[in-house]
PyMOL Python script that loads the backbone (N, CA, C, O; Angstrom):
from pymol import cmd

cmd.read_pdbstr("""\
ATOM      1  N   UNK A   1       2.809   7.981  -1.385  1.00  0.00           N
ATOM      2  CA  UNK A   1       1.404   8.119  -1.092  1.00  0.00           C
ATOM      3  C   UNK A   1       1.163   7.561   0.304  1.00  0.00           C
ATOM      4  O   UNK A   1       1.759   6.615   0.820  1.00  0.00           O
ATOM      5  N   UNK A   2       0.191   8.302   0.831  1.00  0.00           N
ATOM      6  CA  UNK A   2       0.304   7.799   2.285  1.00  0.00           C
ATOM      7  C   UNK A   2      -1.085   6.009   2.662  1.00  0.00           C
ATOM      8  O   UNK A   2      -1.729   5.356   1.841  1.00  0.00           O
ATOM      9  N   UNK A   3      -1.029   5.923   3.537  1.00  0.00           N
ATOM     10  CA  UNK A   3      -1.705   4.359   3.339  1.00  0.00           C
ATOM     11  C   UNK A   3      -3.204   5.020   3.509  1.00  0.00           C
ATOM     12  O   UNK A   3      -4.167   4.454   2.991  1.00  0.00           O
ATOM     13  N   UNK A   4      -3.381   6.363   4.329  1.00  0.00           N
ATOM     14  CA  UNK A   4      -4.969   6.601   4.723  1.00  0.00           C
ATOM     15  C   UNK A   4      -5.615   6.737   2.934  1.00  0.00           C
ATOM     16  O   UNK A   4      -6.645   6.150   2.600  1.00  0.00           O
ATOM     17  N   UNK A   5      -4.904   7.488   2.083  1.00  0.00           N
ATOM     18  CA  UNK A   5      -5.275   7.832   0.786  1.00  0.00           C
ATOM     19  C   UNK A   5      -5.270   6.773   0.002  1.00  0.00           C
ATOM     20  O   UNK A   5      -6.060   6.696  -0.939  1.00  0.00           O
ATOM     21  N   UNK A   6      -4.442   5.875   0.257  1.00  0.00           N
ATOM     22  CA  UNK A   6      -4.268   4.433  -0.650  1.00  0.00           C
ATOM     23  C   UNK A   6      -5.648   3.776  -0.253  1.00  0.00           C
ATOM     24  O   UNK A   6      -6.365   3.179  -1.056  1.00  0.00           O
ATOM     25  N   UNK A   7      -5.977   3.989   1.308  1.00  0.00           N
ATOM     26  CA  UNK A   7      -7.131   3.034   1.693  1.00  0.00           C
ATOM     27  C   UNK A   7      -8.413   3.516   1.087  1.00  0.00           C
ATOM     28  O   UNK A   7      -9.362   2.754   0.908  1.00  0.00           O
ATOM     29  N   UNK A   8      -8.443   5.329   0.640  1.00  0.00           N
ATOM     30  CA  UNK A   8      -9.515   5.792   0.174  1.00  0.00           C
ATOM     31  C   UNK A   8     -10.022   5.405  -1.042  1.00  0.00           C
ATOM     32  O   UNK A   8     -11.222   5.347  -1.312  1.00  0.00           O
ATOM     33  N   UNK A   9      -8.949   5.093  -1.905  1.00  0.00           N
ATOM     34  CA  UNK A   9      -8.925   4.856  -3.785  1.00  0.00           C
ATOM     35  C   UNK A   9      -9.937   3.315  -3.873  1.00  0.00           C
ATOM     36  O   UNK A   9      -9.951   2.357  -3.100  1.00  0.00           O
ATOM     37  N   UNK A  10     -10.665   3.547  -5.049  1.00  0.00           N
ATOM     38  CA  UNK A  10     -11.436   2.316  -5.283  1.00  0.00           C
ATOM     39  C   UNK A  10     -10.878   1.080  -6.137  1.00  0.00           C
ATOM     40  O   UNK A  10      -9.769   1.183  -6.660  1.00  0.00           O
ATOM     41  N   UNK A  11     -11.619  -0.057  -6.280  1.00  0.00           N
ATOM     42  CA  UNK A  11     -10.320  -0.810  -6.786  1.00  0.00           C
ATOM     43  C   UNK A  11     -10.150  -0.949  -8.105  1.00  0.00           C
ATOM     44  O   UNK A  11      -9.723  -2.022  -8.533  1.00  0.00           O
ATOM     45  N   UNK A  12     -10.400  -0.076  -8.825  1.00  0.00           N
ATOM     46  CA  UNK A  12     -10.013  -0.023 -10.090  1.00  0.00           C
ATOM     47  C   UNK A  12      -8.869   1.417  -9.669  1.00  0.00           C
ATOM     48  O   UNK A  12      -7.775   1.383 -10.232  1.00  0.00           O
ATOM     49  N   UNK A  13      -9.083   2.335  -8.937  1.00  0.00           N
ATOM     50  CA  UNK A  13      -8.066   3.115  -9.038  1.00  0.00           C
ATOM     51  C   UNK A  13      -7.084   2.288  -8.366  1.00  0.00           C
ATOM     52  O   UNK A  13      -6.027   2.277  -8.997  1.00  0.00           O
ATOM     53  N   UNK A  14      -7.061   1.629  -7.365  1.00  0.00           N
ATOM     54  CA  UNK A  14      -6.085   0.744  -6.632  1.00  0.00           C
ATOM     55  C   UNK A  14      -5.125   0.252  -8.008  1.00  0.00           C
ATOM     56  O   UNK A  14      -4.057   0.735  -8.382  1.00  0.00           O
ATOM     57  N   UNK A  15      -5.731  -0.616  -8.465  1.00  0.00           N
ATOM     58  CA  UNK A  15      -5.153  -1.316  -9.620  1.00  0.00           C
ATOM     59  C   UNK A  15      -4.043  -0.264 -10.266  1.00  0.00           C
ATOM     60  O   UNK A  15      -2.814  -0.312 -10.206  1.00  0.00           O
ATOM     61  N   UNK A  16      -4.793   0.567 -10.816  1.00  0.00           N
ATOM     62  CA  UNK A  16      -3.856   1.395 -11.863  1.00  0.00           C
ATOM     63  C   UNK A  16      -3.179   1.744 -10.741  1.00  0.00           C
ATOM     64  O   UNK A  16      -2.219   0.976 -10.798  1.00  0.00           O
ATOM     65  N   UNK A  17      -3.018   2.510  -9.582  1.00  0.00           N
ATOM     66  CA  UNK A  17      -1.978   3.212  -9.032  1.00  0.00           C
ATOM     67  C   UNK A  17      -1.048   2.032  -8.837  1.00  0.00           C
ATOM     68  O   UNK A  17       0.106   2.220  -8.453  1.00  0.00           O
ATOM     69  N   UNK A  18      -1.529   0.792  -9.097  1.00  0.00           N
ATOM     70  CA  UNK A  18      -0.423  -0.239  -8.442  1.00  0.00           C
ATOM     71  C   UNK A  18       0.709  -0.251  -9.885  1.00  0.00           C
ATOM     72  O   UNK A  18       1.872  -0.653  -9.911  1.00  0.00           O
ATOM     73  N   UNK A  19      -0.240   0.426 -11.171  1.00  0.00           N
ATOM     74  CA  UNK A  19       0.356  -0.644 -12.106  1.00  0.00           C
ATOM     75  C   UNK A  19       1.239   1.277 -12.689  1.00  0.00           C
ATOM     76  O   UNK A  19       1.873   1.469 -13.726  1.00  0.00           O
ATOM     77  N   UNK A  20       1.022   2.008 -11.919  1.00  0.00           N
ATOM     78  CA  UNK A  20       1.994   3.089 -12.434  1.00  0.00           C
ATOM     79  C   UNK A  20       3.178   3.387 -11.775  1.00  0.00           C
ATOM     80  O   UNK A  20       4.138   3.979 -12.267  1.00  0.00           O
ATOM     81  N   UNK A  21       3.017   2.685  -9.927  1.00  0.00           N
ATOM     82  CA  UNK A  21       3.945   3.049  -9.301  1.00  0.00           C
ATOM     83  C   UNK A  21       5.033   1.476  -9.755  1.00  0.00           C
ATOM     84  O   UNK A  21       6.211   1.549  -9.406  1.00  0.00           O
ATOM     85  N   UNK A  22       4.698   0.523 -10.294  1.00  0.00           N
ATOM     86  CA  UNK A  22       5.249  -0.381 -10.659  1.00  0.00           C
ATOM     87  C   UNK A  22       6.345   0.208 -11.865  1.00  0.00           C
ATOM     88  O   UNK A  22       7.570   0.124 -11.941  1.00  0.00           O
ATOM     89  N   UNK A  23       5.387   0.800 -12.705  1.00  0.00           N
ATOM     90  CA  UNK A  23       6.203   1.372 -13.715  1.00  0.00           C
ATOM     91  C   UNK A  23       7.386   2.169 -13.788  1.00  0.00           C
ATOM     92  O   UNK A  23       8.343   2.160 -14.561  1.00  0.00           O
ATOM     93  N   UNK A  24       7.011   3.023 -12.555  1.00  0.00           N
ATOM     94  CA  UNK A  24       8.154   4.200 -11.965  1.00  0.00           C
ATOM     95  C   UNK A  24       9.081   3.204 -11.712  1.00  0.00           C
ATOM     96  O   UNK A  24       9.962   3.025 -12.553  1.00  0.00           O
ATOM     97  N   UNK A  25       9.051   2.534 -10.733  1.00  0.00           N
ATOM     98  CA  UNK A  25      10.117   1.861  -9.552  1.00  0.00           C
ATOM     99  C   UNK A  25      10.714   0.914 -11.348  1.00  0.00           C
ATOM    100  O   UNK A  25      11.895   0.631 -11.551  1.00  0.00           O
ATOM    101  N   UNK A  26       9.845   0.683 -12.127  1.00  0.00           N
ATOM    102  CA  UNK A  26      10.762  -0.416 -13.467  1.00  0.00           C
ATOM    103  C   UNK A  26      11.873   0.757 -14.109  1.00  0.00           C
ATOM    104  O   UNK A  26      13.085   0.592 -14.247  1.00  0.00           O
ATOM    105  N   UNK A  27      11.222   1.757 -14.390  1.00  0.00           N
ATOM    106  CA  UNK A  27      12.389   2.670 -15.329  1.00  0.00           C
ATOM    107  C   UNK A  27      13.307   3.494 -14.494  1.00  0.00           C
ATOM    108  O   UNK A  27      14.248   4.205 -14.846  1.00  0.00           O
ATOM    109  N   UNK A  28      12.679   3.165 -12.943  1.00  0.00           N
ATOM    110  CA  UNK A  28      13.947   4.172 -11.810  1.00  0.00           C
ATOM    111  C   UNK A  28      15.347   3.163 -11.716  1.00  0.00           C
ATOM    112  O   UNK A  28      16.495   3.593 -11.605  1.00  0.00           O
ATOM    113  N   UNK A  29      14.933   1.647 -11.794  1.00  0.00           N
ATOM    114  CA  UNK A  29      16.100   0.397 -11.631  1.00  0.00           C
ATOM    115  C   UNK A  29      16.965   0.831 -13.232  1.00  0.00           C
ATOM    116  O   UNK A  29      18.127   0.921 -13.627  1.00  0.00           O
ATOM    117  N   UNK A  30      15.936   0.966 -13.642  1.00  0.00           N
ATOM    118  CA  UNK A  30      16.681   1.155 -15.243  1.00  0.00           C
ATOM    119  C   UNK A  30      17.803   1.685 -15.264  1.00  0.00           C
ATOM    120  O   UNK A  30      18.855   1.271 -15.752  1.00  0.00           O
ATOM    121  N   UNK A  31      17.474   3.008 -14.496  1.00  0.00           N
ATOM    122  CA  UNK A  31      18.398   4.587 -14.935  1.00  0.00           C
ATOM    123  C   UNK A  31      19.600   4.166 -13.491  1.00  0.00           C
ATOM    124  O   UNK A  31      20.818   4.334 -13.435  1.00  0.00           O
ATOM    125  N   UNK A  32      18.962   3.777 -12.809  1.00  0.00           N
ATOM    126  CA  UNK A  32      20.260   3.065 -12.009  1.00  0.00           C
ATOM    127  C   UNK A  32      21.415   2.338 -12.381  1.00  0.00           C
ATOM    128  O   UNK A  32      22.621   2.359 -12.136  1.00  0.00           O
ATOM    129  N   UNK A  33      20.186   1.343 -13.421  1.00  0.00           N
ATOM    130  CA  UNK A  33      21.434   0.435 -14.161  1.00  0.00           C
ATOM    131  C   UNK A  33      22.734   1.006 -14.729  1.00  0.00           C
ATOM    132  O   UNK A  33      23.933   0.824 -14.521  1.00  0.00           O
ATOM    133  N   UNK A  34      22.030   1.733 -15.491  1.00  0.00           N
ATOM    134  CA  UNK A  34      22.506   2.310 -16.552  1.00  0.00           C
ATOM    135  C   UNK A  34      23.584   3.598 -16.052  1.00  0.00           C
ATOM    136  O   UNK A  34      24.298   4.195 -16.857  1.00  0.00           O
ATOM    137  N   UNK A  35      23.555   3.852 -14.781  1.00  0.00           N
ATOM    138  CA  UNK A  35      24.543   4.829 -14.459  1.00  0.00           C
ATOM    139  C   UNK A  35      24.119   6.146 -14.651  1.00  0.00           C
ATOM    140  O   UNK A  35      24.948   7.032 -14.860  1.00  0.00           O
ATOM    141  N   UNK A  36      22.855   6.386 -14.600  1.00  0.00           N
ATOM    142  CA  UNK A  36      21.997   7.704 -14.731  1.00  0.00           C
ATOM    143  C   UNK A  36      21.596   8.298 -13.394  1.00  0.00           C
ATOM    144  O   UNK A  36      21.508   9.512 -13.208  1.00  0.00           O
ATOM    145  N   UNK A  37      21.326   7.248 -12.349  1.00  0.00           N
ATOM    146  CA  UNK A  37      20.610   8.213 -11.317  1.00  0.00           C
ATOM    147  C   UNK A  37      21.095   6.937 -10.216  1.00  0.00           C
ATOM    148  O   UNK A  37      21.516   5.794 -10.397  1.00  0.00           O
ATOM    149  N   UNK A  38      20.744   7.932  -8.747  1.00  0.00           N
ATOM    150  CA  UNK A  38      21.464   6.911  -7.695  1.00  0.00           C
ATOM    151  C   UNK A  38      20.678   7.797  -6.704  1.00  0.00           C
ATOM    152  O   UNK A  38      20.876   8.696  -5.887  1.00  0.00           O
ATOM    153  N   UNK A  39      19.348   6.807  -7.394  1.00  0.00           N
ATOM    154  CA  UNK A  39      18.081   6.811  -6.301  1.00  0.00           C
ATOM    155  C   UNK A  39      17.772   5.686  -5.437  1.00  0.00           C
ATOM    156  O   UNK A  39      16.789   4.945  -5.430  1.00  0.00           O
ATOM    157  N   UNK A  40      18.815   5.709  -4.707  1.00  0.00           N
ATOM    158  CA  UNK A  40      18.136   4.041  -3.854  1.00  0.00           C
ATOM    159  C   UNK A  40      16.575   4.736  -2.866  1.00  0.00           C
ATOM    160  O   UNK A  40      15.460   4.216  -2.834  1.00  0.00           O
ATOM    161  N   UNK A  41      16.896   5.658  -2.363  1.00  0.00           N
ATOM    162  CA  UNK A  41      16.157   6.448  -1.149  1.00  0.00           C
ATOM    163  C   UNK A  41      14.263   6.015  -2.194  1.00  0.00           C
ATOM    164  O   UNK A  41      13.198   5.605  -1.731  1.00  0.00           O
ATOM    165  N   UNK A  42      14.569   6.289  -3.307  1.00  0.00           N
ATOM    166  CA  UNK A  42      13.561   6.417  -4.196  1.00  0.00           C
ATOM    167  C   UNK A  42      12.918   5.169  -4.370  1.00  0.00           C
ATOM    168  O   UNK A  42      11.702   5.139  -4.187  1.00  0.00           O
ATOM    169  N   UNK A  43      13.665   3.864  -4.774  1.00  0.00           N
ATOM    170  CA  UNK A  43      13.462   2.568  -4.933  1.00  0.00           C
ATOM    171  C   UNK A  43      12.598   2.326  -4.056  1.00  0.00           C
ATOM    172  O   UNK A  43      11.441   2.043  -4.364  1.00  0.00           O
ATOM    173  N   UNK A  44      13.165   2.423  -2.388  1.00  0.00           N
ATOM    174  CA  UNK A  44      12.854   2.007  -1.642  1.00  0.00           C
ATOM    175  C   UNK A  44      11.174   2.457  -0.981  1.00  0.00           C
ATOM    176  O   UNK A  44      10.379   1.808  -0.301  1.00  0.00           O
ATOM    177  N   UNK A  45      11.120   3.870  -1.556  1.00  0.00           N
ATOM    178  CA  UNK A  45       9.565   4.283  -1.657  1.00  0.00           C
ATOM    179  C   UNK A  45       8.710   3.673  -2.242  1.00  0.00           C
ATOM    180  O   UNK A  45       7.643   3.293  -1.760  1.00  0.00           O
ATOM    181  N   UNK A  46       9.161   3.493  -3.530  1.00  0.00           N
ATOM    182  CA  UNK A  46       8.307   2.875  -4.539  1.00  0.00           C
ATOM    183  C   UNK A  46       7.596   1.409  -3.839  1.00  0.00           C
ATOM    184  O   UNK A  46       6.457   1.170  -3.437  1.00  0.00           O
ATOM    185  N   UNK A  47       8.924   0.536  -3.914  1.00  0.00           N
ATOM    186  CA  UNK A  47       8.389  -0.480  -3.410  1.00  0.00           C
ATOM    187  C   UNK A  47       7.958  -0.767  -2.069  1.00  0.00           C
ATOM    188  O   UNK A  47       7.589  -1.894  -1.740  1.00  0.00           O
ATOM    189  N   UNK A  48       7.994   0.253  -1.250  1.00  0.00           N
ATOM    190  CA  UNK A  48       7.241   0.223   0.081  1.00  0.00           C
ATOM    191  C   UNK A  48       5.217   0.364  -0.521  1.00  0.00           C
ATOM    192  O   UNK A  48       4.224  -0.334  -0.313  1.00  0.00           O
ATOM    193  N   UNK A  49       5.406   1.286  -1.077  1.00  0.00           N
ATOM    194  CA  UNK A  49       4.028   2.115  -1.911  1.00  0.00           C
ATOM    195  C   UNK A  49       3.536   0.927  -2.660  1.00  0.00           C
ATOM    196  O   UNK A  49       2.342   0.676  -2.498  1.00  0.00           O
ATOM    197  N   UNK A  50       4.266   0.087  -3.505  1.00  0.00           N
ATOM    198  CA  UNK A  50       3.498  -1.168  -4.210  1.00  0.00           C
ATOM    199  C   UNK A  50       2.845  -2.367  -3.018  1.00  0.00           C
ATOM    200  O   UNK A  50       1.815  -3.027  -3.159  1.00  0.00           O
ATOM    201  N   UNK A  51       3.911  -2.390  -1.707  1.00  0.00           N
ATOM    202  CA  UNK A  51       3.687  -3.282  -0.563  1.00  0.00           C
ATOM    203  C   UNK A  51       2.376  -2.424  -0.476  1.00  0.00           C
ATOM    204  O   UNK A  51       1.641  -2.909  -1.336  1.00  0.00           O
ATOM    205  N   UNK A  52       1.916  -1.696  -0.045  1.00  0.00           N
ATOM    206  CA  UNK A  52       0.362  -0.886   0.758  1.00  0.00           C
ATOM    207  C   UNK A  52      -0.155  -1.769  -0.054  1.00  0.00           C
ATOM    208  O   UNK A  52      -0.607  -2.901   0.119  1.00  0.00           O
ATOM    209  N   UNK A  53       0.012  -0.905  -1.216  1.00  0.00           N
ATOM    210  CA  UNK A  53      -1.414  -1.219  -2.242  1.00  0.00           C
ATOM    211  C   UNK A  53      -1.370  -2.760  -2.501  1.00  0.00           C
ATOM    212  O   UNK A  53      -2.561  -2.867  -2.793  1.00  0.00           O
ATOM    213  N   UNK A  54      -1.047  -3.609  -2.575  1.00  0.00           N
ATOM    214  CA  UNK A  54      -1.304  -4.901  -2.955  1.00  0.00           C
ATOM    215  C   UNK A  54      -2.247  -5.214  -1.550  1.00  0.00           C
ATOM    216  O   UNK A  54      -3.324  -5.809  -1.576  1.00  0.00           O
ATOM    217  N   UNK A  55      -1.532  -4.630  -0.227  1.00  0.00           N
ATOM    218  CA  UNK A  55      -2.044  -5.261   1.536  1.00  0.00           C
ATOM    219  C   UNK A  55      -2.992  -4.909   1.238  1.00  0.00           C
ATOM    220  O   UNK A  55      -3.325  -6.057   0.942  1.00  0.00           O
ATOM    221  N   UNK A  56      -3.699  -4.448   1.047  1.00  0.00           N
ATOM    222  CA  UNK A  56      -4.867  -2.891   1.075  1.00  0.00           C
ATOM    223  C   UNK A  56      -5.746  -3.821  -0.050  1.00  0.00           C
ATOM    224  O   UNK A  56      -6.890  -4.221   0.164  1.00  0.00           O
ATOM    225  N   UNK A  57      -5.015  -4.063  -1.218  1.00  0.00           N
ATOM    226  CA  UNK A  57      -6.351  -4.658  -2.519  1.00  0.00           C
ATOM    227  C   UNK A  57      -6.197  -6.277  -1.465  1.00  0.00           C
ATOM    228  O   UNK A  57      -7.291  -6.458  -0.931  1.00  0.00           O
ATOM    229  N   UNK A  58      -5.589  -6.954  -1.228  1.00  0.00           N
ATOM    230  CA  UNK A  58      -5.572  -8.174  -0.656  1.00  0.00           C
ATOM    231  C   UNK A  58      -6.839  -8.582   1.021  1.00  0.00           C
ATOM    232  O   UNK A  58      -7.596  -9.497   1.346  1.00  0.00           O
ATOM    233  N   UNK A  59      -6.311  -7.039   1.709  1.00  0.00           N
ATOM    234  CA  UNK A  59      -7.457  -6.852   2.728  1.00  0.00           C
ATOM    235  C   UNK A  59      -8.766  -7.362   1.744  1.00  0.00           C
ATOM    236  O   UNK A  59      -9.240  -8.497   1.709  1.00  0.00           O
ATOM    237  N   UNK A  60      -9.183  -6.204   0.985  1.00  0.00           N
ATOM    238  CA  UNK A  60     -10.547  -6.003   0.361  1.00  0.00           C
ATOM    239  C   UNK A  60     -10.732  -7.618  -0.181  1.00  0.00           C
ATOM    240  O   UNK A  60     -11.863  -8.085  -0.312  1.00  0.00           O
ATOM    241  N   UNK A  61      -9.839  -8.205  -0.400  1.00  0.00           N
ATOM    242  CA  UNK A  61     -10.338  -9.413  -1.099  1.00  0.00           C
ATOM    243  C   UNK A  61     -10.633 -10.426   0.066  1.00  0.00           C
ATOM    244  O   UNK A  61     -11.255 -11.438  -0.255  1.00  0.00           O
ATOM    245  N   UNK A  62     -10.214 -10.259   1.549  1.00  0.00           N
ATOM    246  CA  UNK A  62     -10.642 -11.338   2.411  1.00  0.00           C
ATOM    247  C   UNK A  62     -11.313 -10.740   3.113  1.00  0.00           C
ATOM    248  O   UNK A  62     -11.795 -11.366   4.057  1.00  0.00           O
ATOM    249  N   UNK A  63     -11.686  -9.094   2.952  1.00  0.00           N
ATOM    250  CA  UNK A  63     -13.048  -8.592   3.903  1.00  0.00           C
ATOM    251  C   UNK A  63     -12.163  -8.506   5.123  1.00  0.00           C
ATOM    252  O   UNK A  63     -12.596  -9.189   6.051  1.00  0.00           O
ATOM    253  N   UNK A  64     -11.319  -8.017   5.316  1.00  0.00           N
ATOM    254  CA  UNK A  64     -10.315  -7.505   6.263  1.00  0.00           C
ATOM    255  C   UNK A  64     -10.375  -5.926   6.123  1.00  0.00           C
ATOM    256  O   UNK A  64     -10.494  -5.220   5.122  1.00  0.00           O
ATOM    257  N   UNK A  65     -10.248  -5.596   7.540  1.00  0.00           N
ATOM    258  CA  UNK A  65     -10.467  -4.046   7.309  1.00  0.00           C
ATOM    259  C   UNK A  65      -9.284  -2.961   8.284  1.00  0.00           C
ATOM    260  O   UNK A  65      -9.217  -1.756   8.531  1.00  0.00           O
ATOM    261  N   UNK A  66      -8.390  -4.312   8.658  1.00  0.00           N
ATOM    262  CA  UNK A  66      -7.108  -3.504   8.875  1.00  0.00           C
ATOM    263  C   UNK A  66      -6.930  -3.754  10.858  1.00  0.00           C
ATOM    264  O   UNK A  66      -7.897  -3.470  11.566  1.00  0.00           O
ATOM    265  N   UNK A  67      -5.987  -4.138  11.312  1.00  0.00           N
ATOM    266  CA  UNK A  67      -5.738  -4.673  12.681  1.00  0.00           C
ATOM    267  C   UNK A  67      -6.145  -3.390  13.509  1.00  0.00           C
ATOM    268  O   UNK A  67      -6.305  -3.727  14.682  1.00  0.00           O
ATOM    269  N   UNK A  68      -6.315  -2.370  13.368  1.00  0.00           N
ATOM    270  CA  UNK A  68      -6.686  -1.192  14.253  1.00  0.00           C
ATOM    271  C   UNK A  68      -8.184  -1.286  14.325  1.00  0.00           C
ATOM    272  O   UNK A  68      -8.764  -1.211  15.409  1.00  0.00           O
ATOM    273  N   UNK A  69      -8.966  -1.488  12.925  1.00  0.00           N
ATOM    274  CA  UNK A  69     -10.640  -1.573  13.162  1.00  0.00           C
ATOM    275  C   UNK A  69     -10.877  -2.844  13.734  1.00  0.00           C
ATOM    276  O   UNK A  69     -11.835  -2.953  14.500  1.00  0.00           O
ATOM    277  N   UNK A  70     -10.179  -3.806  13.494  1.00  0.00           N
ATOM    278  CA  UNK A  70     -10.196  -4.857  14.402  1.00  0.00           C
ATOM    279  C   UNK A  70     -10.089  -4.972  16.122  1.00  0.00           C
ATOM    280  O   UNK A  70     -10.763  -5.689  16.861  1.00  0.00           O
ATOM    281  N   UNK A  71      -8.968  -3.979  16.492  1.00  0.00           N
ATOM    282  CA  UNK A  71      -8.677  -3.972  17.423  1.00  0.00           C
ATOM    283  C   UNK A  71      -9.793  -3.073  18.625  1.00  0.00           C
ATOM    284  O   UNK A  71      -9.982  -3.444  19.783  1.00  0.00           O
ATOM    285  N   UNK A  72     -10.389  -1.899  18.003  1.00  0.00           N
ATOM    286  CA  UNK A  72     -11.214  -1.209  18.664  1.00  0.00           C
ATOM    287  C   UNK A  72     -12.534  -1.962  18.435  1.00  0.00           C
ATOM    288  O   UNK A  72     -13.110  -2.138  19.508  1.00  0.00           O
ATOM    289  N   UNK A  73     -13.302  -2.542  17.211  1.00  0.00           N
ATOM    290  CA  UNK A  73     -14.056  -3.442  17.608  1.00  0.00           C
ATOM    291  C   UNK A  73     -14.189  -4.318  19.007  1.00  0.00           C
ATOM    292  O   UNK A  73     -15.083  -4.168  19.840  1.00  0.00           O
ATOM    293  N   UNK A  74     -12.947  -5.397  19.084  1.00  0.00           N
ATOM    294  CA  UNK A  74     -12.662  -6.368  19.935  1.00  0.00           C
ATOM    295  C   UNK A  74     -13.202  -5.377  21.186  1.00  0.00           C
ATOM    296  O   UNK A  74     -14.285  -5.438  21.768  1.00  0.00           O
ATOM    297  N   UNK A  75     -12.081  -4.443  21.403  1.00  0.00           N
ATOM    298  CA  UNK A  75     -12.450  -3.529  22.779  1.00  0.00           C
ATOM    299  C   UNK A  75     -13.983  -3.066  22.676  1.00  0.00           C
ATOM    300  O   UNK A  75     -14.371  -3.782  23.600  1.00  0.00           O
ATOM    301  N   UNK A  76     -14.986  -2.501  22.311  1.00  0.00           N
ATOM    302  CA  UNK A  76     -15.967  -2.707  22.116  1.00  0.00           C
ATOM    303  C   UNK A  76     -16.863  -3.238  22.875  1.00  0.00           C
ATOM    304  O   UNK A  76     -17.736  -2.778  23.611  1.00  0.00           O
ATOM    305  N   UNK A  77     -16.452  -4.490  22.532  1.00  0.00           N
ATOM    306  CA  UNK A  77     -17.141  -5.742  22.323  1.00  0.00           C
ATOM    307  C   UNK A  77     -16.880  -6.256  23.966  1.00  0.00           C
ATOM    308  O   UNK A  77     -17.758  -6.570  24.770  1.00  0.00           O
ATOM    309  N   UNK A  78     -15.457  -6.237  24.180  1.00  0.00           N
ATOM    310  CA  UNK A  78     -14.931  -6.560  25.739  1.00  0.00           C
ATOM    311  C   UNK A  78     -16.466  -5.509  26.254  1.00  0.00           C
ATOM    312  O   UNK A  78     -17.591  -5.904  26.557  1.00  0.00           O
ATOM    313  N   UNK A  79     -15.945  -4.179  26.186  1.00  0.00           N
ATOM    314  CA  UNK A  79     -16.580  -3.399  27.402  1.00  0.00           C
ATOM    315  C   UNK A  79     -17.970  -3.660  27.582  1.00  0.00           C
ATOM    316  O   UNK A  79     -18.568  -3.512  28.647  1.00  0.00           O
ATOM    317  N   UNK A  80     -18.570  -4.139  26.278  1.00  0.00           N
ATOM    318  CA  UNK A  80     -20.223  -4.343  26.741  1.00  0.00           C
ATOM    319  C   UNK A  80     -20.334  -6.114  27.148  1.00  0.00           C
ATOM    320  O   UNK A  80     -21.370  -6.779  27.175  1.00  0.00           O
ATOM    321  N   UNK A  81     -19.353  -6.445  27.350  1.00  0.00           N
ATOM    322  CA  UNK A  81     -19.826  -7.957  28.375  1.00  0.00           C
ATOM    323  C   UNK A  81     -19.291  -7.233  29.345  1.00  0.00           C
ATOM    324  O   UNK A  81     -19.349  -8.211  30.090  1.00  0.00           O
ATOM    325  N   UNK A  82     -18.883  -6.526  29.934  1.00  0.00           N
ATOM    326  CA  UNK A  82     -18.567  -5.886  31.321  1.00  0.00           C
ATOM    327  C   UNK A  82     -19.346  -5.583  32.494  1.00  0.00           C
ATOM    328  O   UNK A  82     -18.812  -5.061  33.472  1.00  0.00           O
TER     329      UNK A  82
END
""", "prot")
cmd.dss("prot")
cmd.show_as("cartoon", "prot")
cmd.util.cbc("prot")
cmd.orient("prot")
């Protein structure tokens, strides 16, 4: 899932998408274990995709809105003391 769509979801959908892609990435280690599948490429999605969504519900919880809206603010802000 990409981060612009992760940033769109509300936080109850946040939640669940956190708690399904959790689920995937639990039964993908499984089938690894187990000598079924040899998805590392896959793992490594998953848990990139759980990293967003936690940054993303964690932003929302300190009223952070991401170093780019930050950053064009700041500039902004420079050009009108100019």
């Amino acid at each position: 899932m990409e981060l612009a769509k992760i940033r769109s979801l509300s936080d109850v959908e946040l939640a669940h998408q956190e708690k399904v892609t959790a689920e995937q990435l639990f039964r993908l280690r499984f089938q690894v274990a187990l000598g079924q599948n040899d998805g590392v490429k896959k793992i490594r999605l998953l848990r990139r995709e759980i990293a967003q969504i936690k940054t993303v519900a964690r932003e929302r919880q300190l009223g952070i809105h991401g170093a780019a809206q930050d950053a064009a603010a700041a500039g902004a802000r420079k050009g009108m003391r100019s």
